[in-house]
LOKOL-368495 format. One record per residue (C-alpha): residue number from 1; residue in one letter; x, y, z. Coordinates in nm, 3 decimals, padded with zeros to 5 digits, m for minus. Example, Ala and Ser with C-alpha at 12.3 -4.5 7.8 and 13.67 -1.06 7.14 Angstrom:
REM LOKOL-368495
@seq:1 type:a east:01.230 north:m00.450 up:00.780
@seq:2 type:s east:01.367 north:m00.106 up:00.714
***
This chain:
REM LOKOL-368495
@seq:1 type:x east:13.893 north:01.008 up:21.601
@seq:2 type:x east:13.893 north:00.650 up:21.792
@seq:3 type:x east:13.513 north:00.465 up:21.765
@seq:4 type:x east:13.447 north:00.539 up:22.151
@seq:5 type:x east:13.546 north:00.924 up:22.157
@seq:6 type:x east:13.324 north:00.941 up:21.793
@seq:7 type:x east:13.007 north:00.782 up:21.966
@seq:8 type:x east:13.075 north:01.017 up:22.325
@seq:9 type:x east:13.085 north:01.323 up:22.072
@seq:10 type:x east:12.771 north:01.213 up:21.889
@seq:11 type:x east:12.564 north:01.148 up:22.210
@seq:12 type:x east:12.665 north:01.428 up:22.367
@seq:13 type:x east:12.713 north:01.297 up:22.683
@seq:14 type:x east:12.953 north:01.590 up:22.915
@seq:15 type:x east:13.024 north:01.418 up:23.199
@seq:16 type:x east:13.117 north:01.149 up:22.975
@seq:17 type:x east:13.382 north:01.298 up:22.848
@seq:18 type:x east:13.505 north:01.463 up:23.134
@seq:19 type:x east:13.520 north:01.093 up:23.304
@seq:20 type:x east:13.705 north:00.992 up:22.980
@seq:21 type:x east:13.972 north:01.303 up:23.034
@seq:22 type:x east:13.986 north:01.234 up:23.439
@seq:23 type:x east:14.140 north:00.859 up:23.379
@seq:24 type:x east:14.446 north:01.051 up:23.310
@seq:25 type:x east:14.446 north:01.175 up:23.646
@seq:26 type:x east:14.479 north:00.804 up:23.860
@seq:27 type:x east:14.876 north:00.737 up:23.865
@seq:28 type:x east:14.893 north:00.493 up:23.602
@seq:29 type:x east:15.192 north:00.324 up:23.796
@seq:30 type:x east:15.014 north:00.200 up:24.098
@seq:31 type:x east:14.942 north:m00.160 up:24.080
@seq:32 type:x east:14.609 north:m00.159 up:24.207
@seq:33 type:x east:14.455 north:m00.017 up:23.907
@seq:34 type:x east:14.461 north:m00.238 up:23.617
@seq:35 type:x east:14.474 north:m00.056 up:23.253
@seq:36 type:x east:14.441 north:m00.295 up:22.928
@seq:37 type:x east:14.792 north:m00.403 up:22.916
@seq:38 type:x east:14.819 north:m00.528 up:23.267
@seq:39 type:x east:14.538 north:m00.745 up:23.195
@seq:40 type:x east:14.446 north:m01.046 up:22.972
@seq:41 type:x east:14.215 north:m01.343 up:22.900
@seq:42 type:x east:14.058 north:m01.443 up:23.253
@seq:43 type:x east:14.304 north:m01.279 up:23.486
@seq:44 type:x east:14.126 north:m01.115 up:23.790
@seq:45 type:x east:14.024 north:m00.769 up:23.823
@seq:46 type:x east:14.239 north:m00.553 up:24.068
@seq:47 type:x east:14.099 north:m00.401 up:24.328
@seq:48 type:x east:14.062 north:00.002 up:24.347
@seq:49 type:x east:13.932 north:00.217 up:24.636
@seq:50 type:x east:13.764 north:00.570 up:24.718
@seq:51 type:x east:14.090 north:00.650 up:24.874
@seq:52 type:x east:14.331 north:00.607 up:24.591
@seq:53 type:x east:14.071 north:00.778 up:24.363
@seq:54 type:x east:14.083 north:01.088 up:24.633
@seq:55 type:x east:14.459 north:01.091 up:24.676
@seq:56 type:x east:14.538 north:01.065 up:24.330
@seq:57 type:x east:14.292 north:01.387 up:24.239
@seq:58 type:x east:14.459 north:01.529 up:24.494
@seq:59 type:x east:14.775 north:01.542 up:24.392
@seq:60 type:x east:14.645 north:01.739 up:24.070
@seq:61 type:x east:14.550 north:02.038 up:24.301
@seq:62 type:x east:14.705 north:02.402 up:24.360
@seq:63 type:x east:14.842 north:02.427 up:24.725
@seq:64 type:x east:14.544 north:02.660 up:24.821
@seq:65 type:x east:14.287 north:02.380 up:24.683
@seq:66 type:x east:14.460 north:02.137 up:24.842
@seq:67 type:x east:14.468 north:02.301 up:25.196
@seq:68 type:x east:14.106 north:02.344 up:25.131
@seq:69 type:x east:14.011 north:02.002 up:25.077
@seq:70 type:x east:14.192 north:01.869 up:25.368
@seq:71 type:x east:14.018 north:02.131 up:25.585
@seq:72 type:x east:13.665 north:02.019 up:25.478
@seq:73 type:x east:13.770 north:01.657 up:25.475
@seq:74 type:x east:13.882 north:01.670 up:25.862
@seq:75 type:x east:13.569 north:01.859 up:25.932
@seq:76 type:x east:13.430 north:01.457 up:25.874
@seq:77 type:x east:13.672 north:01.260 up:26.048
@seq:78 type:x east:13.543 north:01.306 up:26.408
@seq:79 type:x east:13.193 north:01.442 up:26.263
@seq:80 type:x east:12.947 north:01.216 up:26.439
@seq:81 type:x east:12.695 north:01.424 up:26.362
@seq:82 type:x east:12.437 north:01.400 up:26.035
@seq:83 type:x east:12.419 north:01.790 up:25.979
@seq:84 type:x east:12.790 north:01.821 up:25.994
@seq:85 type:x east:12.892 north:01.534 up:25.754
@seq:86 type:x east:12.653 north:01.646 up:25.541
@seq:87 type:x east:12.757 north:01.975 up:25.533
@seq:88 type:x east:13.132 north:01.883 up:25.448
@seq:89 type:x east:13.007 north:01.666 up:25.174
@seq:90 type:x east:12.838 north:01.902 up:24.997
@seq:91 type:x east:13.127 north:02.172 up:25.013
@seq:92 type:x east:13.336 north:01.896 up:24.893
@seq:93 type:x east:13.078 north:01.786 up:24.599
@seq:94 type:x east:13.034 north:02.138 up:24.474
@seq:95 type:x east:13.441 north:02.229 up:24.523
@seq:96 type:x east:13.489 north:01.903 up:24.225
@seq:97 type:x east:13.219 north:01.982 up:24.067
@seq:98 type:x east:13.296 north:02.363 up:23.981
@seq:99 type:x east:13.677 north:02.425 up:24.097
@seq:100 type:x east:13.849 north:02.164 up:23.932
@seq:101 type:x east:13.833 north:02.016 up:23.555
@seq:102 type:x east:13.928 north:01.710 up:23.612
@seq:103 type:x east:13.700 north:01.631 up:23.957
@seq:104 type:x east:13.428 north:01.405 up:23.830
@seq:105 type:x east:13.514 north:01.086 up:24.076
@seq:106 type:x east:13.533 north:01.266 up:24.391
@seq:107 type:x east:13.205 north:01.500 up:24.320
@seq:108 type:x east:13.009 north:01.126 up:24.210
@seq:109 type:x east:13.193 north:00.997 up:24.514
@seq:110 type:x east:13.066 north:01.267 up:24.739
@seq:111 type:x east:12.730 north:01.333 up:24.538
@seq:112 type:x east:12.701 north:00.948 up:24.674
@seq:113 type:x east:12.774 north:00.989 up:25.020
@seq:114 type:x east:12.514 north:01.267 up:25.055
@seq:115 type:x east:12.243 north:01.049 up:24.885
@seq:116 type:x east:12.315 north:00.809 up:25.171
@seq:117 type:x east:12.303 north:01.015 up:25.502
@seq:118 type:x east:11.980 north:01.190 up:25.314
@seq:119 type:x east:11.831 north:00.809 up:25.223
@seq:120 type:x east:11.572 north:00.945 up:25.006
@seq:121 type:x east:11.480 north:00.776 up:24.680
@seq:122 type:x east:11.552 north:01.107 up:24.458
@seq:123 type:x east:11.898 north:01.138 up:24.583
@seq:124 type:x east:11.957 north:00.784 up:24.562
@seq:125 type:x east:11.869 north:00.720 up:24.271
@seq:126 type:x east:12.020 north:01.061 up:24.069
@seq:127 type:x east:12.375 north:00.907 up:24.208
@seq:128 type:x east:12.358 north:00.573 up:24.111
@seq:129 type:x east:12.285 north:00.681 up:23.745
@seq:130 type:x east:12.555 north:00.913 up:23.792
@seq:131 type:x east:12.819 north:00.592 up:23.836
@seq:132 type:x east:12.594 north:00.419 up:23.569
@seq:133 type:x east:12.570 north:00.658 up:23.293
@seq:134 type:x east:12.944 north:00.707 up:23.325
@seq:135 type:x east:13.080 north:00.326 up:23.424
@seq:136 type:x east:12.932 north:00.215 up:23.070
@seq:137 type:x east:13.238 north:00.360 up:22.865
@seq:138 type:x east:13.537 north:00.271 up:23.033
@seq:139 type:x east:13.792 north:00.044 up:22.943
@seq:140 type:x east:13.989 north:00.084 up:23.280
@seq:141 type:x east:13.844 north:m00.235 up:23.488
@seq:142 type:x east:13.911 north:m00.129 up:23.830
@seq:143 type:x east:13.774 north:00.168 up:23.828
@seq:144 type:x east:13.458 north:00.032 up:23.625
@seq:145 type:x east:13.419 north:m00.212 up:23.893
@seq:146 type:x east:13.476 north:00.020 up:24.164
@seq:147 type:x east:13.203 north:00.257 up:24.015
@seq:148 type:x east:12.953 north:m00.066 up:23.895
@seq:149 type:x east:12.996 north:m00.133 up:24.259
@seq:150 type:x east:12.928 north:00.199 up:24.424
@seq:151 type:x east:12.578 north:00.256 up:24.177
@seq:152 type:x east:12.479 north:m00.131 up:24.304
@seq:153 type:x east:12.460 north:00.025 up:24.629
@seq:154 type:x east:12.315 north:00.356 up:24.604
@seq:155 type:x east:12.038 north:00.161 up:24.369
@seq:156 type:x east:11.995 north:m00.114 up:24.645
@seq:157 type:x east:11.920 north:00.148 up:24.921
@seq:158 type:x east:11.682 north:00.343 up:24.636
@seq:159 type:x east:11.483 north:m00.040 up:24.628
@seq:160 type:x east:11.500 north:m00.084 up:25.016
@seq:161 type:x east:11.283 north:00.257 up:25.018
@seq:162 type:x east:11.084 north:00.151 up:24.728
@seq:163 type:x east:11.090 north:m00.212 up:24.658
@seq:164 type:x east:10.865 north:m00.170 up:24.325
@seq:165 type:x east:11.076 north:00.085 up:24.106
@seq:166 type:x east:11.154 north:m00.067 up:23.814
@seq:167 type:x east:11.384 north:00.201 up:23.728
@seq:168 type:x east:11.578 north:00.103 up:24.021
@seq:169 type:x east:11.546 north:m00.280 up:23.927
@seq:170 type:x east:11.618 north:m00.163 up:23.533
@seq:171 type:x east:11.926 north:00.064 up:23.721
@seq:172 type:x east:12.027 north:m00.201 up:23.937
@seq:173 type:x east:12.082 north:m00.435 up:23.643
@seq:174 type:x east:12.262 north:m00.274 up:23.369
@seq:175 type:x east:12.544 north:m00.212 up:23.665
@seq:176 type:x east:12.616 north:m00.627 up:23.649
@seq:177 type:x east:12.602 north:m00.566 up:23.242
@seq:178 type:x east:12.832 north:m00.267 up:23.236
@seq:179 type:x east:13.009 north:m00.326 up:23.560
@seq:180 type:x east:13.135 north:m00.695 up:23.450
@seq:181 type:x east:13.424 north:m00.794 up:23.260
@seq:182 type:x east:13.496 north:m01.064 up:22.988
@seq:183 type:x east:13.576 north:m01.331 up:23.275
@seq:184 type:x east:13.275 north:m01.282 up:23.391
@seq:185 type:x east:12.994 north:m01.342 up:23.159
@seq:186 type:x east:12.757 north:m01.498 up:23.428
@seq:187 type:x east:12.712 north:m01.126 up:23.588
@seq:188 type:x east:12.622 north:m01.010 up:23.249
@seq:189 type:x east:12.353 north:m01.252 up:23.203
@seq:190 type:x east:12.268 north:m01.179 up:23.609
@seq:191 type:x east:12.187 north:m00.810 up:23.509
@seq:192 type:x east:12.001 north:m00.924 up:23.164
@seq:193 type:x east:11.789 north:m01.158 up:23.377
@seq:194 type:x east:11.693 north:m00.870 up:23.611
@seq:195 type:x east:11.573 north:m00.646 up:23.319
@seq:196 type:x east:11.422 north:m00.948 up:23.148
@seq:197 type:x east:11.211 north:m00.907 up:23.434
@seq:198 type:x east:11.058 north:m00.589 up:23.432
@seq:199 type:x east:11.036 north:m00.635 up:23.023
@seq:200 type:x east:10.831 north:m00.878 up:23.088
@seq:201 type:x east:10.565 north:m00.742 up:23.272
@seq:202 type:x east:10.568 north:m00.400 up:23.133
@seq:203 type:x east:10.640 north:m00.415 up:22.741
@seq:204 type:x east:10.647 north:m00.060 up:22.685
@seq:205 type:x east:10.886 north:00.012 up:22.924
@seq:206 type:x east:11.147 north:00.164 up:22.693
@seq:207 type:x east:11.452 north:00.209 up:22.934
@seq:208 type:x east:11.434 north:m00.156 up:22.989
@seq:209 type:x east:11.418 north:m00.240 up:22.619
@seq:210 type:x east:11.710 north:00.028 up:22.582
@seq:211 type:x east:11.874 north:m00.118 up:22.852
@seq:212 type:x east:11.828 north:m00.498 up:22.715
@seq:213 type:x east:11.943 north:m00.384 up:22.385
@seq:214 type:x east:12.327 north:m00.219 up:22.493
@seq:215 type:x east:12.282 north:m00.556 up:22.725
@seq:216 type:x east:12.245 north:m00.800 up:22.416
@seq:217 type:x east:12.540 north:m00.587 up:22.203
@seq:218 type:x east:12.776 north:m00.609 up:22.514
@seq:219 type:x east:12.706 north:m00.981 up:22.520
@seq:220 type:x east:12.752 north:m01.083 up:22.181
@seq:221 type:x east:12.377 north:m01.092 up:22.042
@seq:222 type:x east:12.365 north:m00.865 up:21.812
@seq:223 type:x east:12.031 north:m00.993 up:21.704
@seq:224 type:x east:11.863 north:m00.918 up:21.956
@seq:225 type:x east:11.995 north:m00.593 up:22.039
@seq:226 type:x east:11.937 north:m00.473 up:21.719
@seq:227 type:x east:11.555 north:m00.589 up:21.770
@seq:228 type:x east:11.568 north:m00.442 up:22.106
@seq:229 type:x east:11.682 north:m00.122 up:21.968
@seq:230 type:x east:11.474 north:m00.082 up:21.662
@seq:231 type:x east:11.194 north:m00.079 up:21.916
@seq:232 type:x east:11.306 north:00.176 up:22.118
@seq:233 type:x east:11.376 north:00.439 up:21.783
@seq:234 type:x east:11.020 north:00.363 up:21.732
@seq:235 type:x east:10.913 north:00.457 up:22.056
@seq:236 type:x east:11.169 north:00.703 up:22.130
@seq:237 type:x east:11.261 north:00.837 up:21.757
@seq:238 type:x east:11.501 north:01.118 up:21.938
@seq:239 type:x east:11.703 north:00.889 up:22.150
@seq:240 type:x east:11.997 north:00.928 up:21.967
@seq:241 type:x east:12.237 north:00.683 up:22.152
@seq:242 type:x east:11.984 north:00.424 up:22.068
@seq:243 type:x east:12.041 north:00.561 up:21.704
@seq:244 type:x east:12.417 north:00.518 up:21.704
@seq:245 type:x east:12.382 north:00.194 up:21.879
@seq:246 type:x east:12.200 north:00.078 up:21.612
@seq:247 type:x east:12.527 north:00.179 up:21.357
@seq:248 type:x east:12.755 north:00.080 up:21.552
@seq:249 type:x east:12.612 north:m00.303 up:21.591
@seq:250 type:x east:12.500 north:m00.315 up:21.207
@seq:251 type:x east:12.833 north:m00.179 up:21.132
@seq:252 type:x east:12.993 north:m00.468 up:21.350
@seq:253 type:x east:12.758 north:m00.721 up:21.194
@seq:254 type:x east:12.864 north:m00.642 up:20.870
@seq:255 type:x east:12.525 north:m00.480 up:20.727
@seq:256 type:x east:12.669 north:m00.175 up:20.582
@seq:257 type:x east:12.387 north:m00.069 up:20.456
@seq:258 type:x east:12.206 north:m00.048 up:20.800
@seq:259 type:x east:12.462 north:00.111 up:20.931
@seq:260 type:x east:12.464 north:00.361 up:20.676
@seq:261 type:x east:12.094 north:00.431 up:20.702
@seq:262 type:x east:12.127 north:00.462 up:21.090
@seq:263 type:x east:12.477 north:00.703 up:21.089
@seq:264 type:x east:12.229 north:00.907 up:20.824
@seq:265 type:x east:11.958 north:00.925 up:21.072
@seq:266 type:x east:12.198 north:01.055 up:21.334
@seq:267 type:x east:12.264 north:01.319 up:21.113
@seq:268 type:x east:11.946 north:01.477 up:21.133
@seq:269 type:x east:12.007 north:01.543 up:21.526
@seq:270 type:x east:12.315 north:01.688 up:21.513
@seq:271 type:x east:12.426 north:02.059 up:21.494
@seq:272 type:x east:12.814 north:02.089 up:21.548
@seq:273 type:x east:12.964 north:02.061 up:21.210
@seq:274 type:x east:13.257 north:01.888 up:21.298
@seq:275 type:x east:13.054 north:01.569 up:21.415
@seq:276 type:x east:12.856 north:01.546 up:21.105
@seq:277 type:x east:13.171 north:01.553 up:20.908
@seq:278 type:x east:13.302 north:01.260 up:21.060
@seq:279 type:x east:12.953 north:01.088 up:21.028
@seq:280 type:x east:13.022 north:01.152 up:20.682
@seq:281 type:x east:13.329 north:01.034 up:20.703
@seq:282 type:x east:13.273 north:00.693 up:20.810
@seq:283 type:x east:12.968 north:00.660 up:20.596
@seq:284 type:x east:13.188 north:00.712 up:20.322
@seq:285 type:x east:13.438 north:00.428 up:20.475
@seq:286 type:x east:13.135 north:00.192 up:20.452
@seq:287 type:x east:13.019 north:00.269 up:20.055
***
């Protein structure tokens, strides 16, 4: 089992791992999507948009689904009005979300739109973390950007309605941090900065600290993170992300014996059988 897929299973994350299965369903040939071998050192990021991500899901359904979709979807085209757009979106949200395995983009997508026409903070703010929670594991840089960018917005409109969330501002943040890629450090830092911000003021604000800690391990200080982190278990001894974070950087770092103590603490949260054996099994890789 590859290091990302081990950590997905061990957090538990779903939709996760049905984003992680869905990649396979954007044509890998099209040259507007960038995958790891078509990029290198500083080259730009290729650009992706909602319309590629529809068309190729698209061409994944039955005939009947298909007809279906294009149905609702027309049902918007010359929809001028709210009630009507919103009513398409939502039959098209719910037909990805429960008719089709592979259908996470278009029901975020769509989830996104809805949160828009509705502008209230709730909505806003449940799809942004949607394209958040999901952006922060995958390798494919156009469509991380493409998400990254799509959460910025719904999280700017949450901020227009209420300019004092700092769940918003915390949100808003950690999309420059997971959104970014290597040639662009600066918007890493930009998103730190932002966090640093609420941190500041509010100490015990654990999803910043979280958010500052994944922040400090995706820019190289490990350190920190691992401070960041530590503070957070204390806080929030249940979070176990925060727990495999901490393995996963001490293993990095070297400090086997951290990262043997944390991958044993994960242990004590887990159930399935099959993810404590490979805990095991890379605890005995570090003895």
């Amino acid at each position: 089992m590859k290091r990302q897929q081990f950590i997905l299973a061990l957090s538990g994350f779903l939709l996760l791992i049905i984003l992680y299965f869905f990649g396979q369903t954007i044509p890998p040939k099209k040259k507007s999507i960038d995958t790891p071998e078509q990029t290198s050192g500083t080259s730009p990021v290729k650009s992706i948009d909602v319309q590629q991500i529809l068309e190729a899901s698209k061409s994944k359904l039955k005939p009947e689904q298909l007809a279906y979709v294009n149905r609702t979807e027309n049902a918007v085209v010359r929809g001028d009005v709210k009630e009507q757009q919103l009513k398409a979106y939502r039959q098209l949200a719910i037909f990805w979300k429960d008719s089709v395995r592979n259908g996470f983009l278009p029901f975020a997508y769509y989830t996104g739109q809805i949160a828009k026409l509705e502008n209230s903070e709730k909505n806003l703010t449940f799809a942004a973390q949607l394209f958040l929670e999901n952006l922060r594991v995958l390798d494919d840089k156009a469509l991380k950007s493409w998400m990254a960018n799509e959460a910025k917005d719904l999280f700017q409109r949450a901020l227009q309605i209420n300019p004092a969330s700092d769940s918003s501002k915390i949100g808003l943040g950690a999309c420059y941090i997971f959104g970014s890629d290597a040639s662009n450090p600066q918007e890493v830092m930009q998103g730190i900065q932002q966090i640093l911000e609420v941190s500041r003021r509010d100490s015990t604000n654990m999803y910043a600290q979280f958010m500052l800690g994944l922040g400090g391990a995706v820019s190289g200080q490990l350190d920190k993170a691992i401070e960041r982190l530590t503070k957070v278990v204390k806080h929030q001894p249940d979070n176990l992300e925060a727990i495999m974070k901490l393995a996963e950087i001490n293993e990095q770092k070297g400090d086997k014996a951290e990262a043997i103590k944390w991958y044993g603490e994960s242990k004590k949260m887990i159930a399935d059988p099959e993810v404590i054996k490979e805990i095991d099994q890379r605890i005995k890789s570090l003895q």
